[in-house]
C-alpha positions in Angstrom: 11.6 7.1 68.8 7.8 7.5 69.1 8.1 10.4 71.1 9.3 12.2 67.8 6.5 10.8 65.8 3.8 11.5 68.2 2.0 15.0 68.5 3.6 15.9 71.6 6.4 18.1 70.0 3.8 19.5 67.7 1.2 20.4 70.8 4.5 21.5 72.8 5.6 24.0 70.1 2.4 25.2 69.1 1.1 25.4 73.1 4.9 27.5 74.2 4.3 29.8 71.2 0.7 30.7 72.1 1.4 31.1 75.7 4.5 33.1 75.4 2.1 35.6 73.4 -0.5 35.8 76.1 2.1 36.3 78.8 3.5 38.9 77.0 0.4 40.6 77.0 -0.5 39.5 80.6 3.1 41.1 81.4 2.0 44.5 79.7 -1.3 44.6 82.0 0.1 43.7 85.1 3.1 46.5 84.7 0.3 48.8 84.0 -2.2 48.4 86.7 0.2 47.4 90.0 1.2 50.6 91.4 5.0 50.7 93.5 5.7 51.9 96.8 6.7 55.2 96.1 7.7 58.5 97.8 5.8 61.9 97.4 7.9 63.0 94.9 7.1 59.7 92.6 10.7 58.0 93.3 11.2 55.2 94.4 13.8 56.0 96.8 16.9 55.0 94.4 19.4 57.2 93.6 22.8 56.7 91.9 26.1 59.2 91.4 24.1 61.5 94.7 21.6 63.1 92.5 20.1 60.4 89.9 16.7 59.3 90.8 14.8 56.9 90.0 11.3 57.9 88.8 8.2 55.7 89.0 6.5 57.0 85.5 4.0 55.1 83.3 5.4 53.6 79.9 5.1 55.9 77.4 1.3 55.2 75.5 3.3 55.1 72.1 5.2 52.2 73.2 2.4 50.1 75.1 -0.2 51.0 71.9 3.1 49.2 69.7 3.6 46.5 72.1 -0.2 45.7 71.6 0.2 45.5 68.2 3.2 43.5 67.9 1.3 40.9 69.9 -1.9 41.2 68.0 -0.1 40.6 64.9 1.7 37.5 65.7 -1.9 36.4 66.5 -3.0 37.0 63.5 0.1 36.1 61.4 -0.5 32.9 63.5 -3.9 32.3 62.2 -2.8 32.9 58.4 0.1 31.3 58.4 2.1 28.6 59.5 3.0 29.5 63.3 1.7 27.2 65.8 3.4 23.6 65.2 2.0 22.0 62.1 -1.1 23.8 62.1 -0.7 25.2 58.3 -2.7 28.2 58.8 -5.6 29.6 57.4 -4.3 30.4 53.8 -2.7 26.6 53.7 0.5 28.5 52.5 4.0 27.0 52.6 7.8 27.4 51.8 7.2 24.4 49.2 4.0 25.6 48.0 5.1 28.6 46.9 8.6 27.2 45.5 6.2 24.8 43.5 4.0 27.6 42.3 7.0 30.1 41.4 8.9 26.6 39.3 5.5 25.7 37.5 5.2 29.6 36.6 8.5 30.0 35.3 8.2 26.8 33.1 5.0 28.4 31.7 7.3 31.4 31.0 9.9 29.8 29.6 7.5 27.0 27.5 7.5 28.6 24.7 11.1 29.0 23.9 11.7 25.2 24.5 9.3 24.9 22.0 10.6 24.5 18.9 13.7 22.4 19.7 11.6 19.6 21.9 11.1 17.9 18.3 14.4 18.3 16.7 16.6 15.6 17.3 19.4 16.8 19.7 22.5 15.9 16.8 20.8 18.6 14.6 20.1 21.0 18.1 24.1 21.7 17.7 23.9 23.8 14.6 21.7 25.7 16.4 23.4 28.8 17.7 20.3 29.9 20.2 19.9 26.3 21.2 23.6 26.0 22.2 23.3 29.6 24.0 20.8 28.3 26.3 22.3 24.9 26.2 25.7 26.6 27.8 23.5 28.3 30.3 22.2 24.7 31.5 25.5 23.6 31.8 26.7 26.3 33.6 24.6 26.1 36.2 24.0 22.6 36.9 27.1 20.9 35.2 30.0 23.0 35.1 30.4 22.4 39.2 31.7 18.9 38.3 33.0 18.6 35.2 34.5 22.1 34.7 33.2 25.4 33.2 35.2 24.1 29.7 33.8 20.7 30.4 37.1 19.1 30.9 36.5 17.7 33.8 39.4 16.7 36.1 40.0 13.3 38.4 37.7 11.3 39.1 35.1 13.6 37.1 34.7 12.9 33.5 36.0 15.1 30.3 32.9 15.5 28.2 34.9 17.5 25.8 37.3 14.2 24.4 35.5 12.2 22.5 35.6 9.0 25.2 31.8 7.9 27.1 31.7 6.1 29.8 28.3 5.1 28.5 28.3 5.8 25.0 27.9 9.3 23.7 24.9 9.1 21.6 21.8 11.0 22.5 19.7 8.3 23.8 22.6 7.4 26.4 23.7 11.3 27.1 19.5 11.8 28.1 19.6 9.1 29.9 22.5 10.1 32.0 21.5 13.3 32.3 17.7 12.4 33.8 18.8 9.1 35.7 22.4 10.0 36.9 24.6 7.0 37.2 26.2 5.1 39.7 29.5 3.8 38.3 31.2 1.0 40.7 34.7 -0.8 40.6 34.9 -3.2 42.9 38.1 -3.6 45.2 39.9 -6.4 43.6 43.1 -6.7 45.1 42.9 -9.7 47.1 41.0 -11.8 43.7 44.2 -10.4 41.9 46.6 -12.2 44.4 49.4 -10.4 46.1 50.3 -7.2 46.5 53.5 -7.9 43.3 51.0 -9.8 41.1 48.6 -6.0 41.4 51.7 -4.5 40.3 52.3 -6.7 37.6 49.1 -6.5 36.5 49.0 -2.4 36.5 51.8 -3.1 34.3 49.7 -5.1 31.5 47.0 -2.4 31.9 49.5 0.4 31.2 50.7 -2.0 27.8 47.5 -2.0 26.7 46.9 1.6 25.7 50.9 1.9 24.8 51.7 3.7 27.0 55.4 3.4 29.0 55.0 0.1 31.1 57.9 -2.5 32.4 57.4 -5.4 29.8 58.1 -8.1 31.8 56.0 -7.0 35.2 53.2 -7.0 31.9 53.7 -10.6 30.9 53.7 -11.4 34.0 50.5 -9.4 35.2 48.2 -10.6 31.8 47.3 -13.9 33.3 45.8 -12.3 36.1 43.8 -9.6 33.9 41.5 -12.3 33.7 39.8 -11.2 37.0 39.2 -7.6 34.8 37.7 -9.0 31.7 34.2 -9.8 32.9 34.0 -5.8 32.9 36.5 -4.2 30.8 36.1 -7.1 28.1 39.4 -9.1 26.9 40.5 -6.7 24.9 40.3 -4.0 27.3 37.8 -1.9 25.3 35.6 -1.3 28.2 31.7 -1.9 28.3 29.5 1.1 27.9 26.9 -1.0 29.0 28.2 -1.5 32.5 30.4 2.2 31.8 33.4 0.0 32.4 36.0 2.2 30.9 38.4 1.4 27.7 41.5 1.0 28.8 43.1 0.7 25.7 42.9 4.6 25.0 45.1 6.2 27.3 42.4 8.1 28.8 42.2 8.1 33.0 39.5 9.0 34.4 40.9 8.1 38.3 44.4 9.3 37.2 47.6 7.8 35.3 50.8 5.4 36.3 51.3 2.3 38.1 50.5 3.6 41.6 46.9 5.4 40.6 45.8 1.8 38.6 47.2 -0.4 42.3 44.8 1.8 44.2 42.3 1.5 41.6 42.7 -2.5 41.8 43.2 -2.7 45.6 40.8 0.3 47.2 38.1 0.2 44.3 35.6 3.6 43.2 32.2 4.3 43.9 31.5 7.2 41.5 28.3 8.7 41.5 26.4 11.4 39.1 23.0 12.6 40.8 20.2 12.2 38.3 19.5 16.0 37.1 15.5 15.3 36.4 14.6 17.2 39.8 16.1 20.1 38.4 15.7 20.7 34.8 12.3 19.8 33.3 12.5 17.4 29.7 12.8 19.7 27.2 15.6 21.8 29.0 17.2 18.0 29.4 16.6 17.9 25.3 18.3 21.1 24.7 21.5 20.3 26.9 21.8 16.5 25.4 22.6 18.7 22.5 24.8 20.5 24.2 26.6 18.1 25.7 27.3 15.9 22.3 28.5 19.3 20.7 31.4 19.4 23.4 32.9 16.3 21.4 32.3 18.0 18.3 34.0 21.4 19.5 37.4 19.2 20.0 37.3 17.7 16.7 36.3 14.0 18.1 
């Protein structure tokens, strides 16, 4: 492993790039000064189909004048830029550099329209027809890929258009999902549950508490065993927006519906994950599409 964190690979790239300049140049020279054995006539004795010879003439002047140049330039392109290893060059630019340069100039630009909604509060940011324009755009581009361009998500990917949070749908805990991201976890419970009947029995209680259809008696038999669900999803089933334990008394399914979709969710466990969005949208555009976001709900009459 040291060999990769040593300068060797830096000396070795930086050293073949330099040397397969000079020998191109090198090359050039030496086809220019060593003369060929050739005949009177300046062949070299080759001929092919009875009359094509070969002719020992000089590269054209154009073409060695060009071939100089080329070389000349990736010297100097060399010097400027990054070229040999992780020598930065003289003008210290880079790929990163520039990206940082171009974001912090476009934030600049766009400053001034974020402006004037940094310091409304996001609830009021809703009746605000250019604020939800640019709030759409935000979403479009850095939401839409998960939860759906109408924001109604699908499996395993949350409807932000229903009414029901995870982790509460106020504007303090929409910002902060939307800067930190969050990492939601069920833990695989199937063998604390018991065997593989009582996870049945107890899907069945699950399905009974948001009314929906459910075999009564696998129910009674599966609520003493809910027990191992409370600590997350509360006694009542309500959920915990605190720990984005989900209500399950609301016939809402985030991981899908029916007694074989909540066994796998008892047995197997999820690991759901939403990336924090703070490396890509500064904290006024995170402002504007909070209020976005909270007027999805709004939109579906929740």
């Amino acid at each position: 492993m040291s060999d990769f964190t040593s300068d060797f690979w830096h000396l070795f790239v930086a050293g073949g790039t330099l040397i397969s300049i000079i020998a191109c140049l090198v090359l050039l020279w030496i086809s220019g000064t060593t003369k060929a054995a050739t005949h009177e006539d300046n062949t070299t004795g080759h001929v092919w189909d009875e009359d094509l010879k070969e002719m020992n003439n000089p590269l054209p002047k154009w073409w060695v004048y060009l071939f100089i140049i080329t070389c000349i330039f990736a010297l100097v392109y060399g010097a400027l830029y990054p070229t040999f290893g992780k020598f930065q060059g003289a003008l210290g630019w880079s790929s990163q550099g520039q990206h940082t340069a171009e974001v912090q100039k476009m934030e600049a630009t766009i400053a001034p329209l974020y402006a004037k909604f940094t310091s409304v509060d996001p609830a009021q940011l809703t009746q605000d027809p250019q604020a939800m324009a640019i709030g759409e755009r935000l979403f479009m581009n850095n939401c839409a890929q998960c939860h759906g361009s109408d924001a109604r998500g699908s499996r395993s990917f949350p409807n932000l258009a229903d009414g029901d949070w995870l982790y509460g749908g106020d504007a303090t805990a929409i910002k902060t999902t939307i800067t930190e991201g969050r990492n939601g976890v069920m833990p695989a419970l199937g063998e604390a549950v018991g065997s593989a009947d009582d996870v049945r029995n107890l899907a069945h209680y699950v399905m009974s508490l948001s009314g929906t259809p459910h075999d009564s008696v696998r129910a009674t038999l599966g609520k003493s065993k809910y027990g191992t669900c409370a600590a997350c999803h509360g006694m009542d089933g309500k959920g915990n927006t605190a720990m984005g334990a989900p209500n399950l008394t609301d016939g809402v399914w985030l991981h899908g519906w029916g007694e074989e979709a909540i066994v796998k969710a008892i047995t197997g466990g999820f690991n759901n994950h939403m990336p924090s969005q703070a490396a890509l949208l500064n904290e006024a555009q995170i402002h504007v599409l909070t209020g976005y976001v909270m007027s999805l709900s709004s939109k579906a009459g929740n």
